[in-house]
C-alpha atoms as one frame of an Amber mdcrd trajectory, in Angstrom:
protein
   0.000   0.000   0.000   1.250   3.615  -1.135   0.308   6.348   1.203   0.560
  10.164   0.290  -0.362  13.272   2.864  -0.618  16.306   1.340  -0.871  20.098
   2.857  -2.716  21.863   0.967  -2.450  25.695   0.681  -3.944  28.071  -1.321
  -0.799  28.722  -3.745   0.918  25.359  -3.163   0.836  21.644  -1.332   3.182
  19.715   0.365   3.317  16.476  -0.468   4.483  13.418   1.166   4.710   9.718
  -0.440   5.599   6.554   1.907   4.712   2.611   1.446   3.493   0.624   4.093
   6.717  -1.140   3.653   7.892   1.875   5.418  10.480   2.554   2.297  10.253
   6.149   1.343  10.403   6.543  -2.270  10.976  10.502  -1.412  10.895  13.304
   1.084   8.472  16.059   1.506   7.960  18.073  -1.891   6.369  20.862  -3.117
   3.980  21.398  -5.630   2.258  24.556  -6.874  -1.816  24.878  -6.694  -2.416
  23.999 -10.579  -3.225  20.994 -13.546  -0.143  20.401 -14.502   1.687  20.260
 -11.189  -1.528  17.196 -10.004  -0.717  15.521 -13.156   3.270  15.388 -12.164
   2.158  14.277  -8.714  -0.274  11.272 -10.145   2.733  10.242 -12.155   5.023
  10.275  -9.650   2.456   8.276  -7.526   1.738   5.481 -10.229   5.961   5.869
 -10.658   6.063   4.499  -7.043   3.422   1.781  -6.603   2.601  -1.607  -8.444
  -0.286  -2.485 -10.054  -1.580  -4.343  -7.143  -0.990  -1.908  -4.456  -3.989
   0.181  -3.491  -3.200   4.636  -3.022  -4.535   6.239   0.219  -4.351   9.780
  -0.112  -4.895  11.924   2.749  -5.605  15.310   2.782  -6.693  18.108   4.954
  -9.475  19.570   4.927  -9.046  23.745   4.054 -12.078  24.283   2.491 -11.811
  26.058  -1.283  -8.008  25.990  -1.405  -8.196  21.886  -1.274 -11.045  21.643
  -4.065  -9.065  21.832  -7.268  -6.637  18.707  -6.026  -9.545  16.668  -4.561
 -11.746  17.225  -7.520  -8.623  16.066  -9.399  -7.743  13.259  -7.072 -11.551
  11.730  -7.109 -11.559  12.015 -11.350  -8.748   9.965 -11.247 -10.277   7.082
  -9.323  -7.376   7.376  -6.345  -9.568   6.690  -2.701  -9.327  10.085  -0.640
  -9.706  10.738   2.721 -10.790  14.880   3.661  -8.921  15.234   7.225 -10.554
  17.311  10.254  -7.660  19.874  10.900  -8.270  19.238  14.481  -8.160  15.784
  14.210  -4.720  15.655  12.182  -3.200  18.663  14.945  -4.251  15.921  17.578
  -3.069  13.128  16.205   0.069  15.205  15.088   0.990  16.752  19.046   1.053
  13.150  19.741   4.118  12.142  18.192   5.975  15.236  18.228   5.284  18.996
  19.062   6.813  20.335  15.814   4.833  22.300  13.224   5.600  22.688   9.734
   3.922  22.412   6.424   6.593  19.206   5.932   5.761  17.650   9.547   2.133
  17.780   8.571   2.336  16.315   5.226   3.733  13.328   7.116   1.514  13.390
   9.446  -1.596  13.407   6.950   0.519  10.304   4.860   0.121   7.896   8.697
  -3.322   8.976   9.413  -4.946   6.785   6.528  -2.928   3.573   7.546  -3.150
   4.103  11.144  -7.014   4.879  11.415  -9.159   2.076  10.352 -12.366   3.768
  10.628 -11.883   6.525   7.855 -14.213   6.197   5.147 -12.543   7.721   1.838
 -14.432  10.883   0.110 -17.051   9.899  -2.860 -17.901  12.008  -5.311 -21.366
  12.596  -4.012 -19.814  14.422  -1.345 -17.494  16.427  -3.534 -20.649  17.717
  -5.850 -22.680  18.481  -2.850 -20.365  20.578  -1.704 -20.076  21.997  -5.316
 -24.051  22.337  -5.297 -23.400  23.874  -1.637 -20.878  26.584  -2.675 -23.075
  27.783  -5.566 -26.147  27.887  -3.383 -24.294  30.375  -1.311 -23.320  32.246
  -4.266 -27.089  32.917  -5.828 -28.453  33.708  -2.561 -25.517  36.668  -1.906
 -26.111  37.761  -4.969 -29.918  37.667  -4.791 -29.244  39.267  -1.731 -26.921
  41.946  -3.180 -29.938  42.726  -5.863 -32.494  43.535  -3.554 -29.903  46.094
  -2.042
């Protein structure tokens, strides 16, 4: 099994890749918010697994700025897990007190291996929340009209 955490910000995302193997195939890298940096990072995923091994990818919940990747992730057929922040800070303060983008792209990469009852994102979930955000939208601007 290939794990991958990934920080995601709104201009960039740390990334993490590790096998259950415990081999690291690399450290923590960086890629920018965009297409062509999520296609580099599916390569490099498919680079480091074999056909049989399944891809958990964790990643953090951060609302809009983690959209484009999951969308991404989900079209590509790779089982995601969203994160609580304030589940991965917990589970992060209890193996060390450090606090970096890197530290928590590692820490993000463990969480899907070590937490049996995650249940990875579908993308029902990920169109609600589409459906959600554009909700939102007409009724400010509804809103804004009747100003």
């Amino acid at each position: 099994m290939v794990c991958v955490g990934i920080d995601a910000a709104k201009d960039k995302h740390d990334c993490f890749i590790f096998s259950s193997e415990e081999v690291v195939p690399s450290d923590v890298f960086t890629i920018p918010n965009n297409l062509e940096s999520f296609s580099t990072l599916l390569n490099k995923l498919r680079a480091c697994s074999t056909p049989q091994d399944s891809i958990k990818v964790g990643l953090e919940a951060t609302g809009r700025y983690s959209y484009n990747i999951l969308g991404f992730l989900l079209d590509n057929g790779l089982a995601t897990y969203v994160l609580n922040p304030l589940r991965t800070n917990l589970y992060r303060k209890s193996l060390r007190k450090t606090k970096t983008d890197q530290v928590d792209a590692r820490t993000i990469a463990a969480m899907p291996l070590s937490d049996s009852g995650l249940k990875p994102y579908t993308d029902t979930a990920y169109h609600n929340e589409e459906l959600k955000l554009l909700t939102r939208y007409r009724f400010d601007k509804v809103k804004e009209r009747r100003s």
